[in-house]
Phi, psi and omega in degrees: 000309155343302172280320197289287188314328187303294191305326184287317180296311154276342129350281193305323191287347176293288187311309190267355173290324154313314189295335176303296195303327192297307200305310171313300206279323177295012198236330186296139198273123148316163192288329183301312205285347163319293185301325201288338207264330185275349166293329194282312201256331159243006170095194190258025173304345195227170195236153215209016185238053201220303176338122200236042199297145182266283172198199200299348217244310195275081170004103157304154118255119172239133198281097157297128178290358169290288168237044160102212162240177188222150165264135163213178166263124178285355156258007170281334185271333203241328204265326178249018198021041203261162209214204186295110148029265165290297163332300180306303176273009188179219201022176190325154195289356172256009153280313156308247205311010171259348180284016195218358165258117156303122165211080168274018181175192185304319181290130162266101177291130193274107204240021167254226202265129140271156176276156186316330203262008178123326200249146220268121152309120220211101178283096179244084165066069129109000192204170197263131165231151160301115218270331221252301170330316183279337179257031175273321208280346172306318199237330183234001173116158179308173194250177167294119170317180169068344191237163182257151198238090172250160175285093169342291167319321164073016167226128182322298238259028176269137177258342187298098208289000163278343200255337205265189188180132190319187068226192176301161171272346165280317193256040172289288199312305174277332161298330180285327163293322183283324155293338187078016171268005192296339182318093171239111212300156176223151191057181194318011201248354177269115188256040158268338212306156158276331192236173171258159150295001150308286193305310187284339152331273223290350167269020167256317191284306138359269197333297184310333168292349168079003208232016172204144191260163188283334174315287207290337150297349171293307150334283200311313200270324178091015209269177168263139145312333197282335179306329222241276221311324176302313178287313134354268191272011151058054161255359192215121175087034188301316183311352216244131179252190182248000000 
């Protein structure tokens, strides 16, 4: 009985491992349908006509129009939109952000380090910018004091300098009423918060006894100083009464 359940088992795992291969095999891309899908997603930055594609796996050459060729897995190149190297690691800040754009679509996704809310971050001479700021000011020019680089699109990590667009912090603000993002939780009902409304009670009453400093109430809680101090001087958690 034993052996009959085995034998029944490698069977099946026999069956779908064909149904794998077929499938892998009926998907693989000709050398054309390769180029037309790495065009689509990096534009006309690389020249492709060194490319002998196999499959997803079996190393290209493709001529970054920068620094020459390279080896890649044509699915690093197209499925991770990862591009030339040398581009990647150095040279100018617009050959670097252009090695971290996805444009598999309308949005160009931003595939380097994001911030918690989405949006993408670009270490530019010496300091962290918002990837969406940089590719406003790339394509349409410095931005105006005072004013915000919002999304047509409604999606953070899109660079696309066609999606973006100038405006007032009223009309930030109102574009986000409009999108349904104006909503803002506020104390433990916010889920970046750290603390309960337990807890900022008991560092206002600690504090009142006079027998502990904001450091240490800082510490204790895991908090930033400026946190405690905020909490304190009731610039933070104001909604809260004790």
């Amino acid at each position: 009985m034993g052996d009959r359940c085995l034998l029944i088992r490698l069977c099946t795992l026999y069956r779908w491992s064909e149904v794998c291969y077929n499938m892998h095999m009926a998907k693989r891309l000709t050398t054309q349908e390769f180029v037309d899908r790495a065009y689509a997603i990096h534009g006309d930055r690389y020249d492709y006509s060194k490319v002998a594609y196999v499959n997803a796996h079996t190393n290209v050459v493709i001529v970054c129009r920068l620094h020459g060729e390279y080896i890649q897995e044509p699915t690093n190149h197209i499925h991770l939109a990862r591009g030339c190297p040398i581009c990647a690691r150095g040279g100018t800040n617009e050959e670097r952000f252009w090695s971290f754009i996805n444009r598999d679509d309308g949005c160009w996704r931003w595939q380097g380090k994001k911030a918690d809310n989405g949006y993408g971050r670009f270490w530019v001479d010496g300091g962290m910018v918002a990837a969406h700021r940089f590719s406003y000011e790339l394509h349409h020019g410095k931005i105006p004091d005072g004013l915000f680089v919002l999304h047509r699109c409604d999606n953070p990590e899109c660079t696309n300098p066609d999606h973006l667009f100038v405006g007032t912090l009223k009309d930030n603000m109102q574009d986000m009423v409009r999108k349904g993002r104006q909503r803002v939780q506020h104390g433990e009902k916010n889920t970046m918060s750290k603390l309960t409304e337990s807890d900022v009670r008991s560092i206002r009453a600690k504090y009142k006894t006079g027998n502990y400093f904001q450091r240490e109430l800082a510490s204790e809680y895991g908090i930033a100083l400026s946190t405690a101090n905020q909490i304190i001087n009731r610039n933070g958690w104001r909604h809260l009464d004790d």
